[in-house]
C-alpha atoms as a printed R data frame, in Angstrom:
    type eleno elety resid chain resno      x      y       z
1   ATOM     1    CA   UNK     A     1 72.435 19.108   7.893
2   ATOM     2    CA   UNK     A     2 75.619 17.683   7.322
3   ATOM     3    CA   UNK     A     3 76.719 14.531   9.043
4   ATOM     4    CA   UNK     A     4 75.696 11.286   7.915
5   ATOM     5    CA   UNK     A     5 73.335  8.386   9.681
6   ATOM     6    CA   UNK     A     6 73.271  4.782   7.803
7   ATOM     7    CA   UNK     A     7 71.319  1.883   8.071
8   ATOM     8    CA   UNK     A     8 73.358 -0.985   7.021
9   ATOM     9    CA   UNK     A     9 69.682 -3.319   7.231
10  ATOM    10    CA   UNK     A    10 68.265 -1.279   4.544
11  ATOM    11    CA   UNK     A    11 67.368 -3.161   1.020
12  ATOM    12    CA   UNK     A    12 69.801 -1.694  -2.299
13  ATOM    13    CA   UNK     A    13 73.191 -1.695  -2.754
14  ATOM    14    CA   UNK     A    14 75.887  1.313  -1.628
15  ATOM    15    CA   UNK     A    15 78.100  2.828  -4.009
16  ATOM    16    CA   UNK     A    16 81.448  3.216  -3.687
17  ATOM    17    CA   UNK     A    17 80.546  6.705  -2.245
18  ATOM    18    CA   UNK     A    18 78.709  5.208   0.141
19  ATOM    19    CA   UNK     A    19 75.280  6.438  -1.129
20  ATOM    20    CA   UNK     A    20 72.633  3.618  -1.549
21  ATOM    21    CA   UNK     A    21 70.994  2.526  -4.593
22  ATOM    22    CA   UNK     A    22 67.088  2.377  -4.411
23  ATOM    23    CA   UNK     A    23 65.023 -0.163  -6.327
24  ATOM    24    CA   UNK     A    24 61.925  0.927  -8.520
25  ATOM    25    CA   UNK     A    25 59.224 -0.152  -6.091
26  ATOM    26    CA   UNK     A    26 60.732  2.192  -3.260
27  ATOM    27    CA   UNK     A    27 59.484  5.120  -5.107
28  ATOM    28    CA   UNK     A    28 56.035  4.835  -4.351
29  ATOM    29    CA   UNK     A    29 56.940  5.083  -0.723
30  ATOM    30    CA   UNK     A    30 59.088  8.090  -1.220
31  ATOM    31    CA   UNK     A    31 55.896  9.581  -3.151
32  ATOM    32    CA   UNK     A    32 53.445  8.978  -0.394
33  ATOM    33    CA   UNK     A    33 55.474 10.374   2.138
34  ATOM    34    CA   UNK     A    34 56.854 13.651  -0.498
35  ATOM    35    CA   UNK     A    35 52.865 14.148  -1.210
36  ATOM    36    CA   UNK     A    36 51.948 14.222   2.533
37  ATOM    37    CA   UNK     A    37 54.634 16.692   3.488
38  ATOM    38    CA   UNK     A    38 53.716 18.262   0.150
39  ATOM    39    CA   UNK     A    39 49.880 18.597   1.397
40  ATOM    40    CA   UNK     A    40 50.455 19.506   4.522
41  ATOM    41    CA   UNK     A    41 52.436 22.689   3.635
42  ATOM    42    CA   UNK     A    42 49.665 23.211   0.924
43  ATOM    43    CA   UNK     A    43 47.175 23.507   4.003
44  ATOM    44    CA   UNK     A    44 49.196 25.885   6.425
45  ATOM    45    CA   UNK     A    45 49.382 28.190   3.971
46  ATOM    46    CA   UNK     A    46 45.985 30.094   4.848
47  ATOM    47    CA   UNK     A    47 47.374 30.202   8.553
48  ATOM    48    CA   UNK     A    48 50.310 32.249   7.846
49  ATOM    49    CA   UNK     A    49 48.871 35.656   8.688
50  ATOM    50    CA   UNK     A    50 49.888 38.961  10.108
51  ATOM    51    CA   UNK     A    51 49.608 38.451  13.900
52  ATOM    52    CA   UNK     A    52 49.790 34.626  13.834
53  ATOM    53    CA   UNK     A    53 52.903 33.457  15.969
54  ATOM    54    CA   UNK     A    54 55.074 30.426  14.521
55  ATOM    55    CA   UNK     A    55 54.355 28.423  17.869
56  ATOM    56    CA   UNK     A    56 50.426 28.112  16.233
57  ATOM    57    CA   UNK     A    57 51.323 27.444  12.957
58  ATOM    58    CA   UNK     A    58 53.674 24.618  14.334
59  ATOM    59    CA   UNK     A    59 50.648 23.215  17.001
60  ATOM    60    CA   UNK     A    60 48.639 22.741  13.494
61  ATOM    61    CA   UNK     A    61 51.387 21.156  11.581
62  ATOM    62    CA   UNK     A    62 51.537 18.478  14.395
63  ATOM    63    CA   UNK     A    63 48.081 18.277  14.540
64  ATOM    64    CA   UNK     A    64 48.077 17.797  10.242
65  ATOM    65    CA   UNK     A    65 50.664 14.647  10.599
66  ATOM    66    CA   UNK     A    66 48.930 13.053  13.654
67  ATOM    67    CA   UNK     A    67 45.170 13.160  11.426
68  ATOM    68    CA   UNK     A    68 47.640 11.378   8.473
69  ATOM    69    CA   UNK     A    69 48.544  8.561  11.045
70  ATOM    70    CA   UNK     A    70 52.181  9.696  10.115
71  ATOM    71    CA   UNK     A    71 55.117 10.803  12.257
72  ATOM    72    CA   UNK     A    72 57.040 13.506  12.248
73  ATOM    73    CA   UNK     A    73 60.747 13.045  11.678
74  ATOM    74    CA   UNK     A    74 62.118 16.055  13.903
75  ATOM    75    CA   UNK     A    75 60.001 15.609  16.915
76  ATOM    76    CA   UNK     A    76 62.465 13.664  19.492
77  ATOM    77    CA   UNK     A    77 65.219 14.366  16.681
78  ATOM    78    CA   UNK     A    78 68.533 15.371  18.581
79  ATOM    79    CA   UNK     A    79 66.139 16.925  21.216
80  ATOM    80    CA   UNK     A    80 64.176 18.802  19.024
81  ATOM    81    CA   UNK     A    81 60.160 19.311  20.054
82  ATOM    82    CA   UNK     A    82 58.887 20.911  17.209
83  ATOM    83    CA   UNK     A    83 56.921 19.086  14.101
84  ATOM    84    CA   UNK     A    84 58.828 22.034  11.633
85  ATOM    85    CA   UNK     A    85 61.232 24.590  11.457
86  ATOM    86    CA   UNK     A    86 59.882 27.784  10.932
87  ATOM    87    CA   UNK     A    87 62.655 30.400   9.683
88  ATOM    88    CA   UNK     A    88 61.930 34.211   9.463
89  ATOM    89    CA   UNK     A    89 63.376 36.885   7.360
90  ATOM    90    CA   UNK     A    90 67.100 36.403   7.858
91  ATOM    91    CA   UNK     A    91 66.981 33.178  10.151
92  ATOM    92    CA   UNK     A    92 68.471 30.765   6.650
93  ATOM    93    CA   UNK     A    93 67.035 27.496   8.270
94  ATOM    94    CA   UNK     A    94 66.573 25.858  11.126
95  ATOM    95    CA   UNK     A    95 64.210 28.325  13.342
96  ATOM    96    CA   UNK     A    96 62.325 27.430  16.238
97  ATOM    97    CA   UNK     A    97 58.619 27.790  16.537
98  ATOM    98    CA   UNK     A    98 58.198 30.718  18.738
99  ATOM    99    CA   UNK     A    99 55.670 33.453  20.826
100 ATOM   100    CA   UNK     A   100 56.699 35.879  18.592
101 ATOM   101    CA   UNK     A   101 53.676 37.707  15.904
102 ATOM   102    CA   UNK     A   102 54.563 37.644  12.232
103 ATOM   103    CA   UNK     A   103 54.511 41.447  11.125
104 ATOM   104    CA   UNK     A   104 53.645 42.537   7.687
105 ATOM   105    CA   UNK     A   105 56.427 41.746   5.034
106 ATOM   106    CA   UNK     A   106 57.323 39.020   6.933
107 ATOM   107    CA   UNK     A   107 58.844 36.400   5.138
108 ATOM   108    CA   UNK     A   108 59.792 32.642   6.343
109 ATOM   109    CA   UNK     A   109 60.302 29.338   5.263
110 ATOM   110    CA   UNK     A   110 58.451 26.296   6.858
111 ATOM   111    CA   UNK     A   111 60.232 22.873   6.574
112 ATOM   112    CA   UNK     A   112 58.054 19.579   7.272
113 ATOM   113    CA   UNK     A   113 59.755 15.932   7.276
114 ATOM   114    CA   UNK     A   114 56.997 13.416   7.920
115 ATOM   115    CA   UNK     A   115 57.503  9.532   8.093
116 ATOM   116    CA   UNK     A   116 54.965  7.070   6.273
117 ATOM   117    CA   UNK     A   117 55.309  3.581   6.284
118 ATOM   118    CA   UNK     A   118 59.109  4.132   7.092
119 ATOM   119    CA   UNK     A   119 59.611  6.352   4.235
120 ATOM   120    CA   UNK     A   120 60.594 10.119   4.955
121 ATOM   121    CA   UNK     A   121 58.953 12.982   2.996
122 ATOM   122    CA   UNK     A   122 61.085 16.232   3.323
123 ATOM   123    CA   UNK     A   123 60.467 19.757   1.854
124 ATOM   124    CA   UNK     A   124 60.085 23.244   2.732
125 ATOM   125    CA   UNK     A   125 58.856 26.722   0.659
126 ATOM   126    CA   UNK     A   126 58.475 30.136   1.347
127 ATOM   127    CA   UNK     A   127 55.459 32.275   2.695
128 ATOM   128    CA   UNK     A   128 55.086 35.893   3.420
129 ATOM   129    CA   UNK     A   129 52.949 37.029   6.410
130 ATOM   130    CA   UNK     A   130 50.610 40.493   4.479
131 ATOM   131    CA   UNK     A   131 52.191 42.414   1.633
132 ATOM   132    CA   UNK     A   132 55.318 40.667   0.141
133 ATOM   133    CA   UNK     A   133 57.978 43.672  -0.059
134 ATOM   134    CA   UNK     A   134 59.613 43.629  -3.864
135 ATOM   135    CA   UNK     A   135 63.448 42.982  -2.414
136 ATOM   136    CA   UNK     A   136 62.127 39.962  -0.649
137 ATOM   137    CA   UNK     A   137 59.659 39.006  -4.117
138 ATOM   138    CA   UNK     A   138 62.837 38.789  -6.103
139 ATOM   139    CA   UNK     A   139 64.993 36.818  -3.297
140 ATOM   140    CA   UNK     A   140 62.317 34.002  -3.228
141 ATOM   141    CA   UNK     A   141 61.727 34.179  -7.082
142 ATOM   142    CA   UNK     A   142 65.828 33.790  -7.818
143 ATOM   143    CA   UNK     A   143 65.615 30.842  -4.733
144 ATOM   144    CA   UNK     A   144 62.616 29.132  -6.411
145 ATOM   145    CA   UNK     A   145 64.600 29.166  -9.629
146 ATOM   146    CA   UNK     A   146 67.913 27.886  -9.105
147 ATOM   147    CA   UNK     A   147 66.290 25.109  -7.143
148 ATOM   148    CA   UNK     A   148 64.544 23.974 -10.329
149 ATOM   149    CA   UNK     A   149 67.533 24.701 -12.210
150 ATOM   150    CA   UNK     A   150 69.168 22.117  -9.947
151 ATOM   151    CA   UNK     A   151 66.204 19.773 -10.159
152 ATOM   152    CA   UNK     A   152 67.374 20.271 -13.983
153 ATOM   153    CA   UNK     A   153 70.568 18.787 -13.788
154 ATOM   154    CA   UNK     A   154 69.529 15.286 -12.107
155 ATOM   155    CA   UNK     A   155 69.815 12.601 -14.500
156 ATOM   156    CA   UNK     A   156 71.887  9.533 -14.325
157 ATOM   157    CA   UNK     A   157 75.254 10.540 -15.660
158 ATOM   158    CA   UNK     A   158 75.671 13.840 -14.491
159 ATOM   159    CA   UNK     A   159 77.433 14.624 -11.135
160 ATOM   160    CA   UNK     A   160 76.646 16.402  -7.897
161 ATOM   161    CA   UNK     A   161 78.565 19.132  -8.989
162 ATOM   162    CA   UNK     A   162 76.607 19.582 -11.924
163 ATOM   163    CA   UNK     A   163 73.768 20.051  -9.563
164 ATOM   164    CA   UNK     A   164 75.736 22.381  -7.559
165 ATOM   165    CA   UNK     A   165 76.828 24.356 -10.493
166 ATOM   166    CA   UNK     A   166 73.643 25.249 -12.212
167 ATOM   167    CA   UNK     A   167 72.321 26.599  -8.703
168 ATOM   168    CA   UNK     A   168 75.485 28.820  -7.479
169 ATOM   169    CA   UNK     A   169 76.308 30.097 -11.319
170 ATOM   170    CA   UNK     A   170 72.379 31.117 -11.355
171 ATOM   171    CA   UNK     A   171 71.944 32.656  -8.325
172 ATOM   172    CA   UNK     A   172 75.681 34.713  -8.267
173 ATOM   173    CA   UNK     A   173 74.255 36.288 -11.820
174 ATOM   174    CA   UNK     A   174 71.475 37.667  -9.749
175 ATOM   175    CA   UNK     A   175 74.128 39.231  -7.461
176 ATOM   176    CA   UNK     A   176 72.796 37.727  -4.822
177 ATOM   177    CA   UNK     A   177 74.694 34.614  -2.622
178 ATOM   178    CA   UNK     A   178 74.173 30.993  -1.742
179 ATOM   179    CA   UNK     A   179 74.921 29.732   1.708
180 ATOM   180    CA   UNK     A   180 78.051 27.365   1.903
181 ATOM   181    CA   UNK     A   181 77.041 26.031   5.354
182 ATOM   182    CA   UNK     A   182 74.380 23.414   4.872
183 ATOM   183    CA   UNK     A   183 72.956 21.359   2.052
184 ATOM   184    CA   UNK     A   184 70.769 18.846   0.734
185 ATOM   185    CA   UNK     A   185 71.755 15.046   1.927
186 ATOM   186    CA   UNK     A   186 70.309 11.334   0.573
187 ATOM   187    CA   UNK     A   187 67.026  9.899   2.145
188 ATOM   188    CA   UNK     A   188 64.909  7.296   2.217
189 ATOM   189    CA   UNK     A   189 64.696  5.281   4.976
190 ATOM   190    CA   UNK     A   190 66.458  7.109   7.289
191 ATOM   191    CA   UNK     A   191 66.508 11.328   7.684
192 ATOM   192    CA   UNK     A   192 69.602 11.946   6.173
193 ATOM   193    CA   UNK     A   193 72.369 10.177   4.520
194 ATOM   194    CA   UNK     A   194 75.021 10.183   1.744
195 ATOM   195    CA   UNK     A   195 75.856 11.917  -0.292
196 ATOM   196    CA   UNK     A   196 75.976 15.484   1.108
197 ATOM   197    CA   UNK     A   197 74.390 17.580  -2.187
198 ATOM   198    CA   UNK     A   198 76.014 21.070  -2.277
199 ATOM   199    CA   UNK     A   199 74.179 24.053  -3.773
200 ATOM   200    CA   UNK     A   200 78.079 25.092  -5.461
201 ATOM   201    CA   UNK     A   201 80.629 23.619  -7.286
202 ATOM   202    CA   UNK     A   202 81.877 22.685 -10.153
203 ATOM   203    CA   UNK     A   203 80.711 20.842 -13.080
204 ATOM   204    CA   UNK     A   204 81.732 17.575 -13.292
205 ATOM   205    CA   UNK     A   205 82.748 17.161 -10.079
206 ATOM   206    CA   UNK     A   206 81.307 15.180  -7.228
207 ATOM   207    CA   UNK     A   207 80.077 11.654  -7.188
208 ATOM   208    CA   UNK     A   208 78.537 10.776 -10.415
209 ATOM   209    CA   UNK     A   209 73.876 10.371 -10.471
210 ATOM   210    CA   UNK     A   210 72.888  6.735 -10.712
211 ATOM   211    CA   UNK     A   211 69.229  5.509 -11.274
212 ATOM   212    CA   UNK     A   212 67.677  4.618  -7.589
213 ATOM   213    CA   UNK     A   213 69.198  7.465  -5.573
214 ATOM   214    CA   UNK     A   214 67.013  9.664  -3.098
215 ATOM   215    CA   UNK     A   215 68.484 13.308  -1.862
216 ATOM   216    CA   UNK     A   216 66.974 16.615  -1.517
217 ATOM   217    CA   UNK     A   217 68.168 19.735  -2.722
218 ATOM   218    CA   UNK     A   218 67.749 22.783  -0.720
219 ATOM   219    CA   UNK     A   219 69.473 25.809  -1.753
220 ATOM   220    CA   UNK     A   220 69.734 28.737   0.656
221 ATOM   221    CA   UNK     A   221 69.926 32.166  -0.942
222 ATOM   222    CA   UNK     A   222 71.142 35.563   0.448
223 ATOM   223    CA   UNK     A   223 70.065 38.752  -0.331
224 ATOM   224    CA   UNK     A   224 73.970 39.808   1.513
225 ATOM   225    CA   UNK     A   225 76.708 37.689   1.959
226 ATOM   226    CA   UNK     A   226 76.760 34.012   2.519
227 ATOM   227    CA   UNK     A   227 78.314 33.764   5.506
228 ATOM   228    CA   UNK     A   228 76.082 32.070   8.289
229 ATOM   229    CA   UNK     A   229 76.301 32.088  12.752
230 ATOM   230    CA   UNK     A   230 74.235 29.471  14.446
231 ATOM   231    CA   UNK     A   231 72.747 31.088  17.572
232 ATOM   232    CA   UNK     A   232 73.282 29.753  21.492
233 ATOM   233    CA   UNK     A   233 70.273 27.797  20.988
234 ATOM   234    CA   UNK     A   234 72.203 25.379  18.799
235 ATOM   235    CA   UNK     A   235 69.689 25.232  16.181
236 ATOM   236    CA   UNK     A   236 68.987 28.970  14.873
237 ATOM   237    CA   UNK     A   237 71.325 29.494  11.707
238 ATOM   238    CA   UNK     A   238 71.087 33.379  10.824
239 ATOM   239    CA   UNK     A   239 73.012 35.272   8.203
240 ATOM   240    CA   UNK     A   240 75.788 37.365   9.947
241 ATOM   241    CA   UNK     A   241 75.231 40.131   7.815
242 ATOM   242    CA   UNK     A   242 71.079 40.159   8.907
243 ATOM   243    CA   UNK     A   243 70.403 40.334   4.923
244 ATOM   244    CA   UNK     A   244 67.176 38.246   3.786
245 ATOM   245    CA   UNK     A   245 67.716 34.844   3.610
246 ATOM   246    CA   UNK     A   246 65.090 32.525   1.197
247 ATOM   247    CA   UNK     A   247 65.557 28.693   0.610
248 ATOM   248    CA   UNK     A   248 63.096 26.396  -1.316
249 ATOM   249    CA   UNK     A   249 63.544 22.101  -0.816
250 ATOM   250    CA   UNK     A   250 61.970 18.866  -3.119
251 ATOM   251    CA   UNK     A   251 63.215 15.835  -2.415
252 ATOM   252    CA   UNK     A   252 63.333 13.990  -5.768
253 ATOM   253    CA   UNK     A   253 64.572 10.361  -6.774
254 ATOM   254    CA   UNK     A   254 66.981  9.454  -9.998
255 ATOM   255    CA   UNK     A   255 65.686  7.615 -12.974
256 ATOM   256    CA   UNK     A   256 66.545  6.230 -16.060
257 ATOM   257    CA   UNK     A   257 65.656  9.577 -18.193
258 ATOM   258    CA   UNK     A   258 66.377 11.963 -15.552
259 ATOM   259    CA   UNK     A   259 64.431 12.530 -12.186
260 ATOM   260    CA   UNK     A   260 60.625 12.090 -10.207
261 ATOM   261    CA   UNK     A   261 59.767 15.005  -7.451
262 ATOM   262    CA   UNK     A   262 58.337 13.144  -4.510
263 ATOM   263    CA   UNK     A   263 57.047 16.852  -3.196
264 ATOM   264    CA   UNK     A   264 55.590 17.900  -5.895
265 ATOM   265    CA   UNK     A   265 52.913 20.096  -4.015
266 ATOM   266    CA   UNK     A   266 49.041 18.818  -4.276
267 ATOM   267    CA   UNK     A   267 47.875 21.949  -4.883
268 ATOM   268    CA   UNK     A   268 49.930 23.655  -7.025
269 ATOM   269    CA   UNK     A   269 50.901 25.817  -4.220
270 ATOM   270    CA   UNK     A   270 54.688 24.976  -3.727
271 ATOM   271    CA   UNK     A   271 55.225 28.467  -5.937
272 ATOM   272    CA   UNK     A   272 53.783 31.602  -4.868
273 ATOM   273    CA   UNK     A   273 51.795 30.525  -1.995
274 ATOM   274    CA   UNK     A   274 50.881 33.448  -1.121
275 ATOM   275    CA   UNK     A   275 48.884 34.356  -4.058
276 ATOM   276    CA   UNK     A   276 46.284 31.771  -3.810
């Protein structure tokens, strides 16, 4: 999402892009709320099934973070009731649990932020509900990529754009398209904050990575065009051109020599699920 929420109470300093400065002890919180968002998408994983409706799979998700003593961070969230968003085929993020049966070749992406302690865990991945068709194989393959290529680029010195760069010039050599509309954002304490982390750009660009920053990368990928309509429901974002839409999301903290992935999944799941 894209607008900003800061917590002037919160420990660490703010650079002069307004994007706050996390001290080495913080990261074990970050890492017990990453690996609990991390496990519980690890465990939905055998409930994504032809037939199953994304209403259930959500109703176990909540039921996964109350048995953690967590919270969730979208329940109550701008008026929001669901634990996760749950976004099929060409919904590109944001999709409401639903009634509606998963069909075979479905494909969707299921996005958990939990809090623990204070500290939010956020990250999503792909699933496919039966056979995985090979157009949508090689959408979430290229997706999976370019966010690691990102993940790649994360080390104190380089910029945002840098980030932004390695993910856009990968994906565009695919011939496929990254969505403009929505991005990654800082975290921590709060859900989202500075800076906004673009999945395009150019290198050296954008506010330079310091050890102690939190964010999440999230690319979006298109099998179409990038363009994106949100739907009367406020939430649903589609792609206008109703091409497959794919998007993977780790939420990772700066260090000295580079980065740590605080949803790094427990099971070695987070790529293909669906051939466990």
């Amino acid at each position: 999402m894209m607008e900003h929420f800061v917590n002037n109470e919160l420990r660490g300093r703010l650079t002069k892009d307004g994007i706050r400065i996390y001290d080495r002890p913080d990261f074990a919180g970050m890492h017990a709320a990453g690996e609990l968002a991390a496990r519980i998408l690890d465990d939905i994983a055998a409930h994504v099934f032809v037939g199953q409706t994304t209403d259930e799979i959500d109703r176990i998700i909540t039921d996964l973070v109350d048995q953690a003593g967590a919270k969730s961070a979208t329940i109550g969230y701008k008026g929001y009731q669901h634990a996760s968003c749950i976004s099929v085929n060409h919904v590109v993020c944001h999709g409401i649990p639903g009634p509606k049966k998963l069909k075979d070749g479905d494909i969707l992406n299921i996005d958990v932020t939990v809090i623990v302690d204070g500290w939010y865990g956020d990250t999503s991945r792909m699933y496919v509900a039966g056979k995985l068709p090979r157009k949508a194989e090689r959408l979430i393959e290229v997706t999976h990529d370019a966010l690691m290529r990102g993940i790649e680029m994360v080390k104190p010195g380089n910029t945002f754009g840098d980030i932004g760069h390695a993910i856009q010039s990968y994906v565009e050599a695919q011939r496929m398209s990254v969505v403009r509309d929505f991005c990654g954002h800082g975290l921590g304490r709060v859900f989202h904050a500075p800076p906004n982390v673009l999945h395009y750009g150019r290198p050296g660009t954008g506010a330079v990575l310091e050890e102690g920053m939190f964010f999440t990368i999230e690319p979006m990928v298109n099998l179409g065009r990038p363009e994106t309509k949100t739907l009367a429901d406020d939430w649903t974002a589609v792609t206008r051109d109703k091409s497959l839409s794919a998007q993977f999301e780790h939420s990772v903290g700066v260090t000295a020599g580079g980065c740590e992935i605080f949803t790094l999944s427990p099971g070695g799941k987070f790529y293909p699920t669906w051939s466990e």
